[in-house]
ZAMARGU-4260 file (C-alpha; in steps of 0.2 Angstrom, whole numbers, plus 5000, padded with zeros to 4 digits):
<rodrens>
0) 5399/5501/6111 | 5397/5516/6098 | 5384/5512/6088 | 5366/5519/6084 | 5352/5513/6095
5) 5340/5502/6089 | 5341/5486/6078 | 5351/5488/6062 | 5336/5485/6049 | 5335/5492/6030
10) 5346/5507/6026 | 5347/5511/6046 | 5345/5510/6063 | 5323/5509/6067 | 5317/5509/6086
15) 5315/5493/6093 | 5298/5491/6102 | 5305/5485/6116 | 5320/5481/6126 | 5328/5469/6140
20) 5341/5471/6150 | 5357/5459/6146 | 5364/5453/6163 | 5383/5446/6168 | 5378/5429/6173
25) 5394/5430/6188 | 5382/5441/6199 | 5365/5448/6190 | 5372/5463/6187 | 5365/5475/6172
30) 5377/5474/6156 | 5367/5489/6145 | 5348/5487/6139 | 5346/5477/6122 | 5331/5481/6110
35) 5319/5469/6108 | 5312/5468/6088 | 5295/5459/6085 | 5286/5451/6072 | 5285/5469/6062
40) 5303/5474/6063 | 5307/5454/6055 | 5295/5455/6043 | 5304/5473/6037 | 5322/5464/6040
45) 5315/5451/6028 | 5308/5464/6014 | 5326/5473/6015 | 5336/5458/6012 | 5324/5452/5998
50) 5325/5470/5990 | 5344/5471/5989 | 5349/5454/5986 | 5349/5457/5968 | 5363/5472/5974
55) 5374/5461/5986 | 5376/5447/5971 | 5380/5460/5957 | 5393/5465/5971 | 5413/5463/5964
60) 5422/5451/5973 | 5437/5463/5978 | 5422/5473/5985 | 5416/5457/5994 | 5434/5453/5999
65) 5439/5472/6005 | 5423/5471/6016 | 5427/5456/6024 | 5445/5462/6029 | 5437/5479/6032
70) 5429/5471/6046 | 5441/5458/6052 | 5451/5476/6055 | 5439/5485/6062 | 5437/5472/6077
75) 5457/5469/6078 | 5458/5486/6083 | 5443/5484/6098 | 5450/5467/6100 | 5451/5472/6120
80) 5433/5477/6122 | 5424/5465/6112 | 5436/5452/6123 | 5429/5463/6139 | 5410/5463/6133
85) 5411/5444/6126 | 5416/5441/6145 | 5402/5452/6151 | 5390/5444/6140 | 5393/5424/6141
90) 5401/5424/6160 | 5414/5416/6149 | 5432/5415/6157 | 5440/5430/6148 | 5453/5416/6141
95) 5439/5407/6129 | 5433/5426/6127 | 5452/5430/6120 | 5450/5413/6111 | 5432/5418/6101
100) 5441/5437/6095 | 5455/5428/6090 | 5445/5414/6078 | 5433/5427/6073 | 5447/5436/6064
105) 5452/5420/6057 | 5436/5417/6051 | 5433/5434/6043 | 5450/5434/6034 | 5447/5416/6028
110) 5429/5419/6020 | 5437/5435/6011 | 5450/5423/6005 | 5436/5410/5997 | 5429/5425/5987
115) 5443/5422/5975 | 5439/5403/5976 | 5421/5407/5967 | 5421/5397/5950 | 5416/5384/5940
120) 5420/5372/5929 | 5418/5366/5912 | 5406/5349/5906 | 5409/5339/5891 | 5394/5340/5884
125) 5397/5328/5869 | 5397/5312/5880 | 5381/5310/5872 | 5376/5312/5853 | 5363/5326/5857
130) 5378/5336/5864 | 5391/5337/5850 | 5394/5357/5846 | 5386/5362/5863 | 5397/5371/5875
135) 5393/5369/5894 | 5399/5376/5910 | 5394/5378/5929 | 5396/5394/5939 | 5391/5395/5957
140) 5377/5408/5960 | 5371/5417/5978 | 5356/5405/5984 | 5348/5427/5989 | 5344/5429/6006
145) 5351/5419/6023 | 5343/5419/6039 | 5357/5414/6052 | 5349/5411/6072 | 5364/5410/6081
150) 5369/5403/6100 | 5374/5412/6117 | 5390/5404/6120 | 5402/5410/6105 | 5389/5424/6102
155) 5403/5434/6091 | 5412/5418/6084 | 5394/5411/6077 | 5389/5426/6069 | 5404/5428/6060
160) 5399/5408/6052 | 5383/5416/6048 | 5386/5432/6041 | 5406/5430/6033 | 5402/5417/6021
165) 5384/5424/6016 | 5394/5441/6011 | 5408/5429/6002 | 5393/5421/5991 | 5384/5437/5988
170) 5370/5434/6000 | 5363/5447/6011 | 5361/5441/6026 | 5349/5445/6045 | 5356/5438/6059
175) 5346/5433/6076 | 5358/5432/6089 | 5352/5423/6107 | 5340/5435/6119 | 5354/5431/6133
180) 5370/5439/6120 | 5364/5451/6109 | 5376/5464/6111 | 5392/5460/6103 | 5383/5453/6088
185) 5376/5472/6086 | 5394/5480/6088 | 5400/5468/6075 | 5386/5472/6064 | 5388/5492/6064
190) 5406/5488/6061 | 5403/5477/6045 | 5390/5492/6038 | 5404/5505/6036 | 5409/5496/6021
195) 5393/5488/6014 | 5376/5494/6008 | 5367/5492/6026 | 5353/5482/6021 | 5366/5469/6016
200) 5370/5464/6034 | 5353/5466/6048 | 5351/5461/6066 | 5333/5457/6073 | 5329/5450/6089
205) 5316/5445/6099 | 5308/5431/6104 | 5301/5411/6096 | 5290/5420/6085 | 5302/5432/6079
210) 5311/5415/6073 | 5298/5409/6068 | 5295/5424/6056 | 5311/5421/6049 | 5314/5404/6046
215) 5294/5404/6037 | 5296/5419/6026 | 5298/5415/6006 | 5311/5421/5997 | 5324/5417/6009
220) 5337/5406/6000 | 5344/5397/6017 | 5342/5395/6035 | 5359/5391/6046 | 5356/5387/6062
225) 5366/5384/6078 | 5358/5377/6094 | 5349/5363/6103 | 5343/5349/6092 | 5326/5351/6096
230) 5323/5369/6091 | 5334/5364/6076 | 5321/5350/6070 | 5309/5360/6073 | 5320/5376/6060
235) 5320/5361/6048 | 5302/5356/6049 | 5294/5377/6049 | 5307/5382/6034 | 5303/5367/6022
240) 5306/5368/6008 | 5318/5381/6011 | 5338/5376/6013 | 5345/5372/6032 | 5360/5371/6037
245) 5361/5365/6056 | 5375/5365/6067 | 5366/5355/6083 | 5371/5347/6100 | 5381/5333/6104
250) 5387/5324/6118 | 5406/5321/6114 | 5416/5308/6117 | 5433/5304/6121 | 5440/5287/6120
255) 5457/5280/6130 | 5465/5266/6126 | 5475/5255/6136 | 5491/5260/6127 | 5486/5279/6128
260) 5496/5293/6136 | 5489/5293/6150 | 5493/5310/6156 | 5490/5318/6138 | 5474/5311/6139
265) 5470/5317/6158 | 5476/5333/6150 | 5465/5334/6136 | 5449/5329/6148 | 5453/5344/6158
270) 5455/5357/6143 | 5441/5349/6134 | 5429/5346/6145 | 5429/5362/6155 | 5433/5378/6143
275) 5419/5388/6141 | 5413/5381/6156 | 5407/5365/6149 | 5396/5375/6136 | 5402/5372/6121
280) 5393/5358/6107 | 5410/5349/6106 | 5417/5348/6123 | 5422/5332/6130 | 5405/5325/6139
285) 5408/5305/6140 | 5424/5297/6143 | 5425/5280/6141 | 5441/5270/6146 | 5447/5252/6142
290) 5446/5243/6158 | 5467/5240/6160 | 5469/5257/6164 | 5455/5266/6172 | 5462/5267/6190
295) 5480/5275/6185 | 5468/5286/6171 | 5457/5294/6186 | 5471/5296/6196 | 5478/5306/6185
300) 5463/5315/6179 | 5455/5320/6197 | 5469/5332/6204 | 5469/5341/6186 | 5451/5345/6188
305) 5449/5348/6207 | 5467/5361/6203 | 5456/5371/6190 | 5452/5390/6196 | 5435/5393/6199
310) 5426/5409/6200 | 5425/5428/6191 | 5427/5424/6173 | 5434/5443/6172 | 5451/5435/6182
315) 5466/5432/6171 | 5468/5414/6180 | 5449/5409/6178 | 5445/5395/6170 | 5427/5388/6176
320) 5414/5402/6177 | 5394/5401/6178 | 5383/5396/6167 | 5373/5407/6159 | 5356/5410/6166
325) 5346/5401/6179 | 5336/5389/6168 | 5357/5382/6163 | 5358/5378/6185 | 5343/5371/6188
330) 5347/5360/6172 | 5361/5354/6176 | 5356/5352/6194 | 5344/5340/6191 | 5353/5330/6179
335) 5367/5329/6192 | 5355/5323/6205 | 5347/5310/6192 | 5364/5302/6190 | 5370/5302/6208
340) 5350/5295/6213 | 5352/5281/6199 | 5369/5275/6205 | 5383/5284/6197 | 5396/5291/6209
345) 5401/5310/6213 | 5419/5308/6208 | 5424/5326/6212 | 5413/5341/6210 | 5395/5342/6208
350) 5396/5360/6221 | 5389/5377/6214 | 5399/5392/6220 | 5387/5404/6215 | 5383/5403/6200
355) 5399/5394/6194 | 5398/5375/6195 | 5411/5365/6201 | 5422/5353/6189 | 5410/5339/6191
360) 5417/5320/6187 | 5403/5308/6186 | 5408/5289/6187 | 5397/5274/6180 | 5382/5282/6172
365) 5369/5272/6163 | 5361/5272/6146 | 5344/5281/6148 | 5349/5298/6160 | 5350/5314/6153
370) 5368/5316/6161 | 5374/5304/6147 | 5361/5303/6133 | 5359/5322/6130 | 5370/5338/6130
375) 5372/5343/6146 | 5381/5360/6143 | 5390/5362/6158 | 5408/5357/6165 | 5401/5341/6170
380) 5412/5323/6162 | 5404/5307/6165 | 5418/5291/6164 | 5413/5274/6161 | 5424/5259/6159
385) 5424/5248/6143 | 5432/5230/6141 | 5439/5237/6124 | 5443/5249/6109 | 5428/5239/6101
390) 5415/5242/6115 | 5419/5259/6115 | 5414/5265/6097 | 5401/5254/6098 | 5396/5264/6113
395) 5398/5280/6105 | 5391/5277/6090 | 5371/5272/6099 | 5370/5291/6105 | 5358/5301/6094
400) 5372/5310/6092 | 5387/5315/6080 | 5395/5329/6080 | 5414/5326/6085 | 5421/5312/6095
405) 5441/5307/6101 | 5453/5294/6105 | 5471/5292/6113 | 5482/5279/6108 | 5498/5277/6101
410) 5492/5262/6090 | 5489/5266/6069 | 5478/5251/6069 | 5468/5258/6083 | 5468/5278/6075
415) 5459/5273/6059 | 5449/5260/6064 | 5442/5279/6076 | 5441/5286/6060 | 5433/5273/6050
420) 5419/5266/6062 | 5416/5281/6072 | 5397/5289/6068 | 5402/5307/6069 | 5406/5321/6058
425) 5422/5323/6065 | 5436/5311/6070 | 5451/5318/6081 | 5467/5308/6088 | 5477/5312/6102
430) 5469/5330/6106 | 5452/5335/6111 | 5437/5332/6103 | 5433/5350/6103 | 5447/5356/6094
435) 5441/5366/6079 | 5451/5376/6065 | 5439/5387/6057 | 5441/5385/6042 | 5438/5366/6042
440) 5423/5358/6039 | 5413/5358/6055 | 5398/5348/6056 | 5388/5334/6062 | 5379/5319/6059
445) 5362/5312/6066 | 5356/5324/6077 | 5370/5334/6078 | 5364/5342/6061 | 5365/5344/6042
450) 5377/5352/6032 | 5393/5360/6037 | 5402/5376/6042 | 5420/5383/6038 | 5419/5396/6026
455) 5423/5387/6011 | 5409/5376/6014 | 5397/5386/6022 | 5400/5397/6004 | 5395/5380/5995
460) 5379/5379/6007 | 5374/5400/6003 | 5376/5394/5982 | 5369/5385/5970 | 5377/5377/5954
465) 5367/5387/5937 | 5373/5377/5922 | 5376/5384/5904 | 5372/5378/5888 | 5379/5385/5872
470) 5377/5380/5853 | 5387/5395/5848 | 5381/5394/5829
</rodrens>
């Protein structure tokens, strides 16, 4: 990691007050030393980026695009050691690790591709009387600056949703990454400077009330968001009346229906339910299927899951790792042990190794426990049997949650009645709920969050339509 010390603020690099060691959740061990910024240093960020907004929207979109493939470059060519610190960082498996560098890239190369997309359109004035001889047109103008308070798991992935379509509408743009991952969101930042004005792009960490700072300054044109809904309300509620875009929890589901393949749906449980070791916002969490075939479903499903390599996320065969900190274990501990004490049944799993939990299948879990109403954020699927298609989205739809949800079956009728009655903000058939091309729109509904990413509509989020009005004579 060459880059100055410090936090990336104003022009340059300025001494952080502090500083906290960043630990590889596999064993404890030390990582590198982060620096900690307070309220002082977000208060500067903030003045920076209200200062040179006026600079990053005069900005010429082949500069905007060049930067943005500058960058998306500049990691391909460390594509190997921000895979090795991303693995260092999370306690990912370094195959998810692979996965984030990968759709970073696409993400960078995609938002430089939206610059060119910027424009308007014309309105017929002359609908009414009034408007005979006027001339009217819309442009899409940068909303100025964009706070984006990222998340620990995809810490590199999730800045580039903040910061690539910010740069793509002409907004400058700070980025708080998570205390637990701030490193690689410091490398990418130093890499992105080399081919902006600095201020344009700024890193400040630190703890609530550095967010706090943030998210509560004026002149900030939006707050993106991506994390737990609680804090994210809470975002929504401090930034008023300020633009938020959120990207919350969930607690995805994945519907089988009595004519699903079975096995690609026992497949799709394992890669959905497990990557990232269970913390990502979209993985599968509830399972729910039709009553004809549950028995041959689980049968399939357990040996799958009890096969899956557990252990040293930097192995090449890992595929379950540890959480991240200790406050994740005992989380999910305690969920676990709510379920079991309530009635539901230990399928397989439920065993730390470590700091690495087991695949863990839970089996008849009620309404009302943690395990199934919330995010649990670990490699934890709960299954529960429904009489039919019908239960199940009904089901699905009485969480407070949206964001994506499934189902596996080979009947039409039964795919877009999924996609018509299902309550999320994204509908997915025959493959895993999580699946996510970056330059979709991603987002939920509920309490999964407002607005959406992809960096065509993240641009829409960071603009604002400014109407023209013209009597030429």
């Amino acid at each position: 990691m060459n880059h100055p010390e410090g936090l990336p603020i104003g022009d340059g690099w300025v001494e952080a007050p502090g500083a906290a060691p960043v630990r590889f959740p596999y064993d404890g061990s030390v990582v590198g030393e982060a620096p900690v910024g307070d309220v002082g240093l977000a208060y500067l960020a903030i003045d920076a980026a209200r200062q040179i907004a006026p600079e990053v929207a005069a900005l010429p979109s082949h500069r905007r695009r060049a930067a943005l493939l500058g960058a998306r470059d500049a990691i391909a060519a460390y594509r190997h050691d921000f895979e090795q610190l991303l693995v260092l960082e999370t306690g990912k498996p370094l195959v998810d690790c692979r996965v984030e560098v990968a759709r970073t890239l696409v993400t960078l190369e995609t938002a430089a591709e939206e610059v060119a997309r910027l424009h308007g359109e014309t309105v017929p004035l002359d609908l009414m009387p009034a408007g005979e001889g006027l001339i009217g047109y819309w442009t899409r103008r940068p909303v100025g600056a964009v706070v984006g308070i990222t998340g620990f798991n995809y810490p590199l992935l999730l800045a580039a949703h903040k910061i690539a379509p910010a740069l793509a509408a002409g907004c400058p743009v700070i980025v708080k990454p998570a205390p637990q991952t701030p490193l690689v969101t410091l490398w990418l930042v130093h890499l992105l400077r080399a081919f902006l004005p600095a201020a344009a792009v700024q890193v400040i960490t630190g703890g609530a009330d550095v967010g706090e700072a943030l998210v509560t300054a004026s002149g900030i044109g939006a707050v993106s968001f991506t994390g737990s809904a609680t804090v994210g309300h809470a975002i929504a509620r401090m930034a008023a009346p300020t633009k938020v875009v959120l990207e919350l929890g969930s607690n995805s589901a994945l519907i089988v229906a009595a004519d699903a393949d079975l096995d690609a749906a026992a497949d799709a449980v394992v890669r959905g339910g497990f990557y990232a070791s269970g913390q990502a916002c979209i993985s599968v969490q509830r399972v729910l299927v039709e009553a004809a075939v549950r028995d041959e479903f689980l049968a399939r499903l357990v040996p799958l899951v009890e096969a899956l390599p557990v252990g040293d996320p930097r192995l090449e065969t890992t595929r379950v790792a540890p959480l991240i900190d200790a406050a994740a274990i005992n989380r999910v501990r305690g969920w676990l042990a709510d379920a079991i004490e309530t009635g539901a049944t230990l399928v397989t799993g439920g065993v730390f190794d470590g700091t690495a939990l087991r695949p863990t299948i839970l089996d008849g879990v009620r309404d009302g426990l943690h395990a199934w109403d919330e995010e649990i954020f670990g490699p934890v699927v709960c299954v529960r049997t429904v009489a039919s298609v019908d239960d199940a989205i009904d089901t699905v739809n009485r969480s407070r949650y949206g964001l994506h949800a499934s189902v596996f079956t080979r009947s039409l009728a039964t795919a877009f009645a999924a996609i018509e009655r299902l309550d999320v903000g994204g509908v997915v058939v025959n493959e895993v709920p999580g699946f996510r091309a970056d330059n979709m729109p991603y987002g939920g509904v509920k309490d999964s969050g407002t607005g959406r990413e992809g960096p065509r509509f993240a641009v829409e989020e960071f603009t604002t339509t400014r109407m023209a009005i013209i009597r030429p004579s």
